[in-house]
N, C-alpha and C positions, 0 to 999 in steps of 0.2 A: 520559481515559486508559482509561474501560472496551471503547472502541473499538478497542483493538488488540488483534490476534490472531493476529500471527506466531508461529508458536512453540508455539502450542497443539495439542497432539492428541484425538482429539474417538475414541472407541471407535467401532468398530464392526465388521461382518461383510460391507462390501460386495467387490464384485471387486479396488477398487481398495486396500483394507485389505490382500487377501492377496496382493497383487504383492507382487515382493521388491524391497524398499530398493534394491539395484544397480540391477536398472529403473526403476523409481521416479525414483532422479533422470537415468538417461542419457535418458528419455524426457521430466524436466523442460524439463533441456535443448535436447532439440529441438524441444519448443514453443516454449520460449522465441526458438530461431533463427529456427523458422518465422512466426510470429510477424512479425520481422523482414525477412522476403522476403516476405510478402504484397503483392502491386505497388498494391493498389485497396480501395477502399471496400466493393467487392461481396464481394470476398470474404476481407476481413475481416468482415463482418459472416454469409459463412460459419462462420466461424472463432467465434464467439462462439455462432451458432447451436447449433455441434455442440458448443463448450462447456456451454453452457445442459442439450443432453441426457446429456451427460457427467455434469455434478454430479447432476442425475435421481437418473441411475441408482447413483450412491453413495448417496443418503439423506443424503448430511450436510446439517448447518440452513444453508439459504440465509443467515439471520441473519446466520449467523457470515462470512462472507463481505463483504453488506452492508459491517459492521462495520470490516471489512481494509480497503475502500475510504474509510471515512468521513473518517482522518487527511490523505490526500492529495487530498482533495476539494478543496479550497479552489485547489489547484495544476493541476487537471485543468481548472476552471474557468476560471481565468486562464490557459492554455496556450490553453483553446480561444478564448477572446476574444480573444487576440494573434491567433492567426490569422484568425480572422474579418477582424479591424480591417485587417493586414497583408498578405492575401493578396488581389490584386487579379485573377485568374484566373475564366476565367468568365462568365456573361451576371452580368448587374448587376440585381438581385433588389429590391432597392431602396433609398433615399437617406434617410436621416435628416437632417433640418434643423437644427440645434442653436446655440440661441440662449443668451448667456451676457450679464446686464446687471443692475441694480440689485436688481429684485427677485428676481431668481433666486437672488444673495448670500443676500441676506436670507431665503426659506425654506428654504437649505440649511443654515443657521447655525442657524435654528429647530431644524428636523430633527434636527441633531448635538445640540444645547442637550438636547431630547428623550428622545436615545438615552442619553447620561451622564447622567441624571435617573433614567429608568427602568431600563436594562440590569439591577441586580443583581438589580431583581422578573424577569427575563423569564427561563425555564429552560435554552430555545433559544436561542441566543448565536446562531449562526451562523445558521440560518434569518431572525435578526429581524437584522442586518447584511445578510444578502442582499435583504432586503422595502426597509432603508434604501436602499440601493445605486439597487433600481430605481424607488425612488419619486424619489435624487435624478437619475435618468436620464430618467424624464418630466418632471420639470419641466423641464430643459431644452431640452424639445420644443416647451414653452411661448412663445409669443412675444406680449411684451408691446410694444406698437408707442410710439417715441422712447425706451425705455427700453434697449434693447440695446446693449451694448459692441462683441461678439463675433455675428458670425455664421459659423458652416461645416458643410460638409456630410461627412455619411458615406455613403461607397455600399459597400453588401455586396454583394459576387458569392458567385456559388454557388461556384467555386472554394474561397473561403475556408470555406463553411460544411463544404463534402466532406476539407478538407483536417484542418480545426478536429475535426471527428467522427472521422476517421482515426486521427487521436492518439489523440484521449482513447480512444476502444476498444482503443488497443494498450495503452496506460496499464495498462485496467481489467483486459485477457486477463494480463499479465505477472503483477499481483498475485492477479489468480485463481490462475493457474495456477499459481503458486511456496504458494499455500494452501492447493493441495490435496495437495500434498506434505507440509506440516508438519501438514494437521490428520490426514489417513490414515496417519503413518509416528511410531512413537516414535522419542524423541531417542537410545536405542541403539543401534536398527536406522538409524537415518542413520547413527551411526560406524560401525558394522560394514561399513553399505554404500559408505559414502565410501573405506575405508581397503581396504576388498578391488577399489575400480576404479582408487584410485590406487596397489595396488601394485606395479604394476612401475615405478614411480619409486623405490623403496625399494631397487634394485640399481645407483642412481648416489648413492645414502647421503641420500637424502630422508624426513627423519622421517613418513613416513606417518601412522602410530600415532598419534603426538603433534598432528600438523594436524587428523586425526576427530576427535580428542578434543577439540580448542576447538572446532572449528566446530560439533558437537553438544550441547557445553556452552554455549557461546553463545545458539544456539538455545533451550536450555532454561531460560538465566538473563532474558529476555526476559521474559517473561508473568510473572515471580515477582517480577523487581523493579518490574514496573508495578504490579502485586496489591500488594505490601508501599507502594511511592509512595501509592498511594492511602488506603493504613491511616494513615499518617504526615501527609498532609493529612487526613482526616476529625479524628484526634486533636486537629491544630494547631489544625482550625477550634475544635470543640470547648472551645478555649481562649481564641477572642475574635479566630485571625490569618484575616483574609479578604484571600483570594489573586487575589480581583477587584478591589475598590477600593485604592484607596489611592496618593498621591504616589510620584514616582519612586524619591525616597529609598525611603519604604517597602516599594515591592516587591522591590528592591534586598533588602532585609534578611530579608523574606518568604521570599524563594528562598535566601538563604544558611544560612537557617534548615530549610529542607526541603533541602537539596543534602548540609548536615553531616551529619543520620543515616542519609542517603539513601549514602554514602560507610561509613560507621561500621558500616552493616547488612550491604554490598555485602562488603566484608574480613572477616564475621563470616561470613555465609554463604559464600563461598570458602575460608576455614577450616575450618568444617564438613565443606563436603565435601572437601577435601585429608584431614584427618583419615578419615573416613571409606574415601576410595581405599583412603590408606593401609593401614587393619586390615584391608583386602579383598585386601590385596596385590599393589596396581599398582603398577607401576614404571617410570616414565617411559625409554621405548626399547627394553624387554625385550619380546619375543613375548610374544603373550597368547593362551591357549584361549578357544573362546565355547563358549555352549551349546545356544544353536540355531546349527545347520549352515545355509547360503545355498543353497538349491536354487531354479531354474527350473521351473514349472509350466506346463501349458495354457495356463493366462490372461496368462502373463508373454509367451509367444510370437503370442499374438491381438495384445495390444494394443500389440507392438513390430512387429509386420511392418504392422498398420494405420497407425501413426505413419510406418514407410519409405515406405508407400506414398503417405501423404501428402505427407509431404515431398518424397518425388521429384514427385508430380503440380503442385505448388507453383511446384520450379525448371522443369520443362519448359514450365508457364505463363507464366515468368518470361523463357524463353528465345524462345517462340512470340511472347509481348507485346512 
């Protein structure tokens, strides 16, 4: 859980700090389309290039990024090995043999025997399942001769590896790019800017007002109830419950044991802050003054006509291809 990081705002001074929220996300936005019309490999991996010099030049902690990525890792992985395995495009790069028979059983049975033995010493969970993974993926390579059940073969084309990598980069730009939104923009300058681009839906009776304000409180309650999750297991552990071992039953009971204060805390802190609005005197529907005013600057108009520009250079590639 300290891997997530949606939601966070991280201080700073760079350009993209003093853009205005209204740009901010309509240029989210058009990353994220362009993104999507990218026809190729090549230039998606433009596309990550100029990402790469993008975060540069804001100074925010690469870490924190990393970090965004680490939750869906496990998903990025298994997308690209489906396509690998799946996509038959391509010259044919080469054949994996794969042998499945007596002894094969029996050291992967080892293996697992192994991992449930040690796992709760080992700090990396997911690294030391991925090291299992490929050691039971060699031995399969293995051939023990009258001993095999099974024999077949794998061929990887290039196709599948170009297609496998294509994903996962679009995967990786989508959660970049929607992070450097939340770590450069506070959660009130998102409602202010969400509610001033959607409002001219507020003249066919579209609670504007009211939709900024969950989607930026949303945003905000993210990182807080994962920070509070985490206080709430350290506590339990503390008290003898571990969240790794134990029978079905028991996790079962584990998790309803952390979901109840995880619920109890979640209505305490929305309480809090309802009361709070309230002495501040919101009012759900009524106009509301801000205090900083939304103005356009230099930088707002650099880094939206560079984004048109892009994006049109994109479709007309898309139309030339």
């Amino acid at each position: 859980m300290n891997g997530v990081t949606i939601g966070q705002y991280i201080p700073g001074h760079s350009w993209l700090h003093r853009l205005d929220p209204r740009n901010k996300i309509i240029l989210t936005v058009l990353w994220i389309v362009l993104i999507f019309l990218v026809p190729n490999i090549y230039f998606m991996l433009g596309l990550l290039a100029l990402y790469i010099i993008l975060l540069l030049t804001t100074r925010l902690p690469i870490i924190k990024f990393i970090k965004g990525i680490r939750p869906v890792l496990f998903l990025l992985c298994f997308t690209f090995v489906l396509q690998v395995i799946y996509t038959k495009s391509g010259d044919l790069l080469y054949t994996f043999k794969f042998h499945l028979g007596l002894y094969h059983i029996l050291i992967i049975v080892g293996l697992l025997i192994i991992y449930f033995l040690t796992a709760k010493y080992i700090p990396f969970k997911f690294s030391y399942i991925l090291l299992l993974f490929i050691a039971c993926f060699g031995i399969q390579l293995i051939y023990f001769k009258d001993f095999n059940f099974i024999d077949y073969n794998l061929d990887i084309f290039s196709g599948g590896l170009v297609q496998g990598s294509f994903i996962f980069l679009r995967i990786v730009l989508m959660i970049g790019i929607t992070s450097l939104l939340t770590f450069s923009t506070m959660s009130n300058d998102i409602n202010n800017g969400l509610q001033s681009i959607l409002s001219p839906l507020s003249y066919i009776k579209v609670p504007v007002g009211t939709i900024s304000m969950i989607f930026s409180l949303t945003l905000r309650f993210i990182p807080l109830l994962y920070d509070e999750t985490n206080k709430i297991m350290r506590a339990q552990a503390s008290r003898g419950v571990d969240f790794q071992e134990g029978s079905l039953k028991s996790k079962v009971t584990q998790i309803i044991s952390l979901l109840i204060p995880m619920f109890v805390l979640a209505f305490n802190k929305a309480e809090d802050l309802a009361n709070a609005m309230e002495t501040r005197g919101y009012i759900v529907g009524e106009k509301r003054s801000r205090y900083d005013e939304l103005k356009f600057k230099l930088v707002d108009l650099i880094a939206f006509v560079f984004t048109v520009l892009l994006f049109a250079g994109v479709i007309v590639l898309n139309v030339l291809l």
